[in-house]
Every structure is written in C-alpha cells, then in structure tokens.
C-alpha positions in Angstrom: 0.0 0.0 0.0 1.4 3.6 -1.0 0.5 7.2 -0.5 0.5 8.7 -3.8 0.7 12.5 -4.8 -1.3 14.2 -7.6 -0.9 18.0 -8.0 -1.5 20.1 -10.7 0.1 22.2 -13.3 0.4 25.6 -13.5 0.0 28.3 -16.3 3.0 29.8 -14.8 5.9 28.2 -16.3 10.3 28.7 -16.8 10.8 29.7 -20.4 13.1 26.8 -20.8 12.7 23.3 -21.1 13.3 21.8 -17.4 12.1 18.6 -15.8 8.8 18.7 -14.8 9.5 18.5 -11.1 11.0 22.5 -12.3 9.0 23.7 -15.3 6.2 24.8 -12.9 7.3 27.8 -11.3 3.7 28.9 -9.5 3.9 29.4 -5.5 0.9 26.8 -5.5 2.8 24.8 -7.1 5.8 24.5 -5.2 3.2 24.7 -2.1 1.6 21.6 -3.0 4.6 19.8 -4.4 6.5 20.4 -1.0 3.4 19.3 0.8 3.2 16.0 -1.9 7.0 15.4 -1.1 6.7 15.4 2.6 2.7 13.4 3.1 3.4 10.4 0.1 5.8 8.3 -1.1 5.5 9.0 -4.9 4.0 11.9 -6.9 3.1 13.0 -10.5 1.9 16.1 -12.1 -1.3 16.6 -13.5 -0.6 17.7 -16.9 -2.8 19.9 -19.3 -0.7 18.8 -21.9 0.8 15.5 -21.1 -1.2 14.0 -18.9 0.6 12.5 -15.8 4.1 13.4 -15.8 6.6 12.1 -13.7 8.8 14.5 -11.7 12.1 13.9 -13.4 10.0 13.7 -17.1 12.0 16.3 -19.2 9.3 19.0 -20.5 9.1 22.3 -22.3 6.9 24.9 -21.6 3.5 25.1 -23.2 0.5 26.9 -23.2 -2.4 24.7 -23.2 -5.2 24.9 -20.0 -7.7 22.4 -19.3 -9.7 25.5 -19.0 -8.9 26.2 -22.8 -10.1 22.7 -23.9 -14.1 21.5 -25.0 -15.7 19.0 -23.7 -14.8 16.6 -26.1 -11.3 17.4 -25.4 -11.4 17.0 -21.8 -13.0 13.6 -21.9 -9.3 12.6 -24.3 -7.3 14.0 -22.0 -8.9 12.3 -18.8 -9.1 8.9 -20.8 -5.5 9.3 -20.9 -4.6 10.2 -17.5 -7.0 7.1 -16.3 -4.8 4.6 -18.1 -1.5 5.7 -17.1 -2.6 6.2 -13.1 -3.7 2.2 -13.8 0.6 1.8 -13.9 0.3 3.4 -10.9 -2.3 3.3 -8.9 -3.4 -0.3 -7.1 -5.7 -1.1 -5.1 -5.9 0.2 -1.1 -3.5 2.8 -2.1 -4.0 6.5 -0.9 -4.5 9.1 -3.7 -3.8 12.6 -2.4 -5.6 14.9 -5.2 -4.0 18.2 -5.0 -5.7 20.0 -7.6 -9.2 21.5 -8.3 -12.0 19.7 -9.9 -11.3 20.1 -13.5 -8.7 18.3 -13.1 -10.3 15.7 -10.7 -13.6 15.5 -11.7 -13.3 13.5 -14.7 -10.7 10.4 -13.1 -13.1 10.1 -10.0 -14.7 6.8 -11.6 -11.8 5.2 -12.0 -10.7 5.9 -8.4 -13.8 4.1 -7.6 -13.1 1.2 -9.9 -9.5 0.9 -9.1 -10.9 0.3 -5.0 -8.0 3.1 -3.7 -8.6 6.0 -1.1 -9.0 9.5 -2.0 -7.9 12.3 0.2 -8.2 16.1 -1.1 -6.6 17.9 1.5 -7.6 21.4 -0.1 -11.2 20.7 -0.1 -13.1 23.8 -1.7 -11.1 26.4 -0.5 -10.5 29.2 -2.3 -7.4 30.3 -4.7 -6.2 32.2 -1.6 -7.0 30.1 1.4 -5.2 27.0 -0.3 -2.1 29.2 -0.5 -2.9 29.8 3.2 -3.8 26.1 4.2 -0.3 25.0 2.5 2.0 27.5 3.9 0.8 26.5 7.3 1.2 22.9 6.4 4.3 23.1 5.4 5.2 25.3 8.5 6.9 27.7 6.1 8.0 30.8 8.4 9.4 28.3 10.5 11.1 26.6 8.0 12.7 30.4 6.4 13.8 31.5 10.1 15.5 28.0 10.5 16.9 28.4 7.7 18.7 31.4 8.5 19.5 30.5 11.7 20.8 27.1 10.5 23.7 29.2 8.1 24.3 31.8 10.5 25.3 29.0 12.8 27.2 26.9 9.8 29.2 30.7 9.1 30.4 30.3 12.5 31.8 27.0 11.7 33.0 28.4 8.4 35.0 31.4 9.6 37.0 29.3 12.4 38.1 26.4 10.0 39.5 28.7 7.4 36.8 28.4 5.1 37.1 24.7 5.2 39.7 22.3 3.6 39.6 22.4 -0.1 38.8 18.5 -0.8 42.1 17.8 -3.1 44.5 18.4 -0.5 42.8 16.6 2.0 45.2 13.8 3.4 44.5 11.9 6.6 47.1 13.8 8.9 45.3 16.4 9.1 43.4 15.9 12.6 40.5 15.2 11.7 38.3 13.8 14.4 37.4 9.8 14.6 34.0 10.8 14.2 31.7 13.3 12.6 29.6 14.8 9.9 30.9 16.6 6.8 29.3 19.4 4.6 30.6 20.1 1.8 30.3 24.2 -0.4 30.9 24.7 -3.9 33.3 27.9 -3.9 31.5 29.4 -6.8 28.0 29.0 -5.7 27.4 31.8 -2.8 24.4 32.4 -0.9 21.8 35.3 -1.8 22.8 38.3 1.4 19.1 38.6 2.5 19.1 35.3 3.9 21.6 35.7 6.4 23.9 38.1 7.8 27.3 37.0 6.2 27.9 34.9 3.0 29.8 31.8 2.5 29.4 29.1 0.0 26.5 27.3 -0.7 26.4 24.0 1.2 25.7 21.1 -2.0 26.0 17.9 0.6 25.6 16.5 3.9 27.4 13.0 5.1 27.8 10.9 7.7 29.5 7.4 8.7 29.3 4.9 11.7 26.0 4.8 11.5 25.7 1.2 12.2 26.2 -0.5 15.4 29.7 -1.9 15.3 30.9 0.1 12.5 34.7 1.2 12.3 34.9 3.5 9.8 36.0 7.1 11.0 35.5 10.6 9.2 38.4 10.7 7.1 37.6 7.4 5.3 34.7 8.4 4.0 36.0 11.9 3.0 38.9 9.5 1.3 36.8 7.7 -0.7 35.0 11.0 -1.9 38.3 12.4 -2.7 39.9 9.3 -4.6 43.3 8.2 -5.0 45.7 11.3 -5.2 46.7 10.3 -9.1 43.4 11.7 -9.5 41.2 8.3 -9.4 38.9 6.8 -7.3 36.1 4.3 -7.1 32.0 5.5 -7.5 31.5 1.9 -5.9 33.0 2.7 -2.4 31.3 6.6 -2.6 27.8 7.3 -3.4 28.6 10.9 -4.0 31.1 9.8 -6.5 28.0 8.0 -8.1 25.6 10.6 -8.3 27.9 13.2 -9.7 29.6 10.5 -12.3 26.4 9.8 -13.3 24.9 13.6 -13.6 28.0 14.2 -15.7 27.6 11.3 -17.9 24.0 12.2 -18.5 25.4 16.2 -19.5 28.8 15.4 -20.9 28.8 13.4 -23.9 32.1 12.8 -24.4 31.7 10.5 -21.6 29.1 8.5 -24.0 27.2 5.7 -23.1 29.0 3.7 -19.9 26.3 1.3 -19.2 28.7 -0.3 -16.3 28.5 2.9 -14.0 26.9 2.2 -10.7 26.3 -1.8 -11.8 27.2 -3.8 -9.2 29.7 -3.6 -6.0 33.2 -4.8 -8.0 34.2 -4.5 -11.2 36.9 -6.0 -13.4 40.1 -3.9 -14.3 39.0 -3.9 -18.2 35.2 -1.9 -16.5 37.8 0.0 -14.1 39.6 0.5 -17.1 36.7 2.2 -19.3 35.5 3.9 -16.1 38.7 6.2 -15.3 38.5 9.0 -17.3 35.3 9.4 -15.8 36.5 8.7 -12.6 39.1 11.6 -12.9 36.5 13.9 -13.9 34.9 13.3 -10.9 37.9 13.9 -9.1 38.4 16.7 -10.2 34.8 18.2 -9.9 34.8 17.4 -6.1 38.3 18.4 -5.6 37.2 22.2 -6.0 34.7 22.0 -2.8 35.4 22.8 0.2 34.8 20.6 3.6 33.6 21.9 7.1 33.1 19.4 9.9 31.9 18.7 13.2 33.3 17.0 16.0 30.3 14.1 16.7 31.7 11.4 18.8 28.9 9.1 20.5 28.6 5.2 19.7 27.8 4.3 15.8 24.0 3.2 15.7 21.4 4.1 13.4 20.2 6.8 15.7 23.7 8.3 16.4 23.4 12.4 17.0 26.0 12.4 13.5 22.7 10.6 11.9 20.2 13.3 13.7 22.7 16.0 12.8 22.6 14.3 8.9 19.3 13.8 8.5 17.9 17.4 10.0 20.5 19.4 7.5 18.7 17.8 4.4 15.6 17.9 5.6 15.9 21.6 6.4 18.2 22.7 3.2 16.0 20.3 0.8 12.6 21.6 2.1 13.6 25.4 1.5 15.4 24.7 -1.9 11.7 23.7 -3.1 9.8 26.7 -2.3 13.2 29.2 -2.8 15.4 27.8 -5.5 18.7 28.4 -3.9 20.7 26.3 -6.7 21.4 28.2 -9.6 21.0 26.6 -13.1 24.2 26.7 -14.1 24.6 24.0 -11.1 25.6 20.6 -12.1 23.2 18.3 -9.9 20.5 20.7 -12.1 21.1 18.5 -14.9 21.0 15.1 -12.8 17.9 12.8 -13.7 16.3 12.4 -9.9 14.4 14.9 -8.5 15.7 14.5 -5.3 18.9 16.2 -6.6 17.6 19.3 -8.0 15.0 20.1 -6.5 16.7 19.9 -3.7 20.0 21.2 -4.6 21.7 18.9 -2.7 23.7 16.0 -3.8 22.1 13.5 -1.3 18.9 11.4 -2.0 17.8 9.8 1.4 16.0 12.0 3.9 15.3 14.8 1.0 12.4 16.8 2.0 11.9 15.3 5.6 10.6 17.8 8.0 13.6 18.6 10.1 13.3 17.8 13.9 12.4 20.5 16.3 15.2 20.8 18.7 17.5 19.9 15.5 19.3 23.4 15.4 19.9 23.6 19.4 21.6 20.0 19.1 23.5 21.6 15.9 24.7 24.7 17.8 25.8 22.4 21.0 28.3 20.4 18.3 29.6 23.3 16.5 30.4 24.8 19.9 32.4 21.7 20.9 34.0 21.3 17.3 35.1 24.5 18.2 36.2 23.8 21.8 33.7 26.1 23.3 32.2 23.3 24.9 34.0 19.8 26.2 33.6 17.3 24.1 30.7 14.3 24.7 30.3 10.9 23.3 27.4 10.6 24.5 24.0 11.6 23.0 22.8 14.6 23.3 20.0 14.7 20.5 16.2 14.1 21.8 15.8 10.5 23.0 13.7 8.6 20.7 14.3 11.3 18.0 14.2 8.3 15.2 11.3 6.7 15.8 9.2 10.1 14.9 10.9 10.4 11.6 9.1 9.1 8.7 11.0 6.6 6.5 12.6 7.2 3.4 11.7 5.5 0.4 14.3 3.2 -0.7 16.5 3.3 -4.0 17.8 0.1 -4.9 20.8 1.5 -6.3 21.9 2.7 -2.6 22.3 -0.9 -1.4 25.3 -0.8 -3.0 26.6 1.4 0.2 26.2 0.1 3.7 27.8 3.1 5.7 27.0 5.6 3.2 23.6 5.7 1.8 23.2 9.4 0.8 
C-alpha cells in the first residue's frame, strides 16, 4: 500500500525546457509539491498537456489549459490520465488529489473502480486560502527562520576552520576527528545576502559514517573515498557521492558516452575500471574544488547516532527550503541530474530529501559546533532528543543505494 501525490500544473511556467519537477514555477505549485513530497511516497503532475508526468519527465513549456479545452477534449485527455494512473495506482493505495475539480472531476470513476482511497486535503477552498492552508502545512515561516539560523550557525563554523579544507588536499594527517559529519560548499555558488547576515558558500552535501552498530569507519575514510586516489582516481563503488555526480555528468557530458557499467554492481573488473577512469578523474576533479567543514560528533555508531540526527535534520531543512526558494542556480551541475531528489533539492544526497527537520535539531547543531570549536568539552554521549528516530518518517528506498552500507546518501 502507498501514499501517492497528484498536484496540478500551473499556467506559470520557466521559459526553458526543465524537468517537470521544475518547469512549474507557480507558488501553489511548489506549495503543493512540497506538501506532496513530505505526506506520500511517490508523486506526479497533473498535466494539461501531457497528462501524468513524472517529476524527473524532461518537459518544455507550453500553453495549453484544461480551462482552454471543449468537452470533447477533456473527456481525451482524462481517458489518458485514467490509463496511465492504472501503472500506478493499485488497489488500497491513498491518492492525495491536490488539484481543483477540473482536473479531478473526470478520473473520479476510476478511483472508484481501481478500490483506492482519495484524500483532497484542499477541499473547496478558495485560490487564496489554499495558498494559506499550504503555507501553514508546510510550517513555512518556520522553515525560512530556521533556515537562516541554521547558516548563520554553519558561518560560525565556516569562519574558524579557514573556510574549510579544499577537498584535493585533504590527506589523513590532518586531525580530523574519529567521528563526525561533513558538509561540503561549492566555492562558486554563494548564498543570496538577504538570507543571512554573512555569505559563505553554498552548502551542495551532507554526510555521515558509523551509523551502524559496530561500525569502524572514521571521518576521514569516508571523506577519502570521496576524494579518490591522489593520481586523481577513485572508485564511484565505495562513494555514493562519486555516483551521483559520475552519473549527472555522464548524463550532461557526452564525451563520456554511453558507460552502461557505471553504478552496476559492487566490484568490477580492471577492463570496466579501465573504461570507467577517465570518468573517474572527472569526478575527481569536480569534487576536488569544494570545500569541507566538519563537526566533532563522537557518540557510539548506531542508526540513531546524534551524526545521523545532525545528517538527517540538514537535508531535511536545506531540501525543504530549496523547493519553495530555489537556492541552486541553473548553471549547477546536480541541475542536470535525472532524480528529483537532486535538483530540487539542490543537494547531492537522495535519502532524507524533503523530511521535516526535527524540532530541537538546530539547538543540538549549535551544541556540536560549539564543541567542534572547543567552546564546549567534548561528549560521546548523546545529546540529541531521546527517541528522535522513531518520529521520523521513512525514506523511500532506491535500490541502487544498497550498494553502500555506511554511506547511503
């Protein structure tokens, strides 16, 4: 059984081809898209157009309404969207239907037929009281004053480690501590002034390790496997970052062409390593330019460590705001990825996108920068909200991250 999402388009549109996920540039849209991303597990676009789109379906703006369309035309279009929601759809699932009627009115039957749940958490409200019931929903002037808050804390950080560590000339002597969690900026991507006091580079990922009971591994290997070897190599299969932007610049780079091996499978034979390297040293090379911050998180490795509350909060929070104020630009390279997760949230993680960030997340965050910073003794024991993991709702899983047992961002 799954909680499905169904929002509609709007007339508003980017006057270049985008996915779909970003063509829509409406603030009901990115209202109900946020609210879709955080309530479901999976959600489309209700397109004048096209039908059902997916959210990482590559579109160009159009012009067509349904409002524009006869009857005759409307009954086409809704035959259409009935028979690809019945790919979709099954039995017992919940249907969120975050659009008005003109859009709804005509796939009710099959709702019916197919024997799911509907939900339409907008009711009749009016144009402006659905911009009012969504904003509150998605707890939206909380959400832009912790947003704030979180980077004027994070400039702290950045200021007292230099700006952070450029990732190339990272090396493991460098004292880094056994345990942590790592953000990583992009030095030519910096932050708009109004949103916070200072600038600094925009943060692009969040990561973690010893997240498992029993694990071993400590901060700098899993910063190594980011960076790679120092020859300029390194190996996508030991780094999920690695992955994602190997395979964002495969899909925008085509002198790459068409390595079908990327990403298949957890070893590879020196003939694959072989085809793989010049992509490998691409990647390299694009990570090399960031720049790491870190914090000093030193309590036992479990799945609900304060380095995973610490993790998961940051994406939540950075993700959730990059929806409703784009803060990636276009020229960004995760723009050009094929999962949503990735540009709309301008991060390159995929796990724990769009989660609501917990409530005491940025007291806990300003406790470890504090002690990173030796402001405060050091702990390895918890200091995040008891129970903090059970409240969080799970992500949905990409098979692809199995791959990665410590590192599943």
């Amino acid at each position: 059984m799954s909680t499905i999402g169904l929002i509609a388009c709007s007339k508003t549109k980017r006057t270049t081809g985008a996915p779909a996920a970003l063509l829509y540039s409406s603030a009901l849209f990115k209202k109900s898209l946020l609210y879709s991303l955080t309530n479901t597990d999976r959600t489309y676009i209700l397109s004048a157009k096209h039908g059902l789109l997916d959210l990482n379906t590559y579109t160009q703006p159009y012009e067509q309404t349904l409002k524009s369309l006869d009857q005759h035309a409307k009954n086409i279009w809704a035959d259409r969207v009935r028979l690809q929601l019945s790919e979709v759809i099954k039995q017992r699932d919940l249907v969120l239907v975050l659009a008005g009627r003109e859009y709804h009115s005509g796939l009710l039957p099959f709702f019916a037929r197919t024997g799911c749940r509907i939900d339409f958490p907008l009711g009749t409200r009016s144009f402006g009281n659905r911009l009012k019931y969504l904003s509150s929903a998605n707890d939206e002037a909380s959400l832009a004053d912790s947003f704030r808050q979180f980077y004027k804390i994070m400039h702290e950080l950045y200021v007292a480690q230099g700006g952070g560590r450029l990732l190339a000339d990272c090396t493991g002597r460098q004292g880094w501590p056994d345990r942590g969690v790592y953000f990583f900026l992009e030095n030519n991507e910096a932050n708009a002034a109004s949103l916070f006091p200072r600038r600094m580079p925009r943060i692009v990922r969040v990561g973690t390790h010893a997240v498992s009971s029993g694990s071993k591994t400590t901060l700098w290997d899993r910063l190594s496997t980011h960076r790679g070897a120092l020859s300029g190599g390194g190996s996508h299969r030991s780094s999920i970052f690695r992955l994602h932007v190997g395979r964002t610049l495969l899909t925008s780079q085509p002198e790459f062409g068409n390595l079908k091996s990327w990403g298949v499978g957890q070893v590879a034979s020196k003939e694959i390593r072989t085809t793989e390297s010049a992509l490998e040293a691409e990647v390299s090379k694009t990570l090399g330019t960031m720049r790491v911050l870190w914090l000093d998180i030193g309590d036992e490795p479990a799945v609900d460590s304060d380095r995973a509350f610490v993790e998961q909060s940051s994406i939540g929070l950075l993700s959730r705001f990059n929806v409703l104020t784009p803060q990636a630009p276009d020229e960004w390279l995760g723009r050009q990825s094929h999962d949503y997760r990735i540009f709309l949230s301008g991060l390159w993680n995929l796990n724990y996108t769009f989660r609501r960030p917990h409530r005491e997340f940025l007291t806990v965050l300003r406790r470890y920068v504090d002690i990173t910073l030796q402001r405060e003794s050091p702990t390895h024991t918890s200091i995040a909200p008891q129970g903090w993991a059970s409240e969080q709702k799970p992500t949905v899983s990409s098979t692809q991250l199995n791959l990665f047992a410590n590192d599943k961002n």
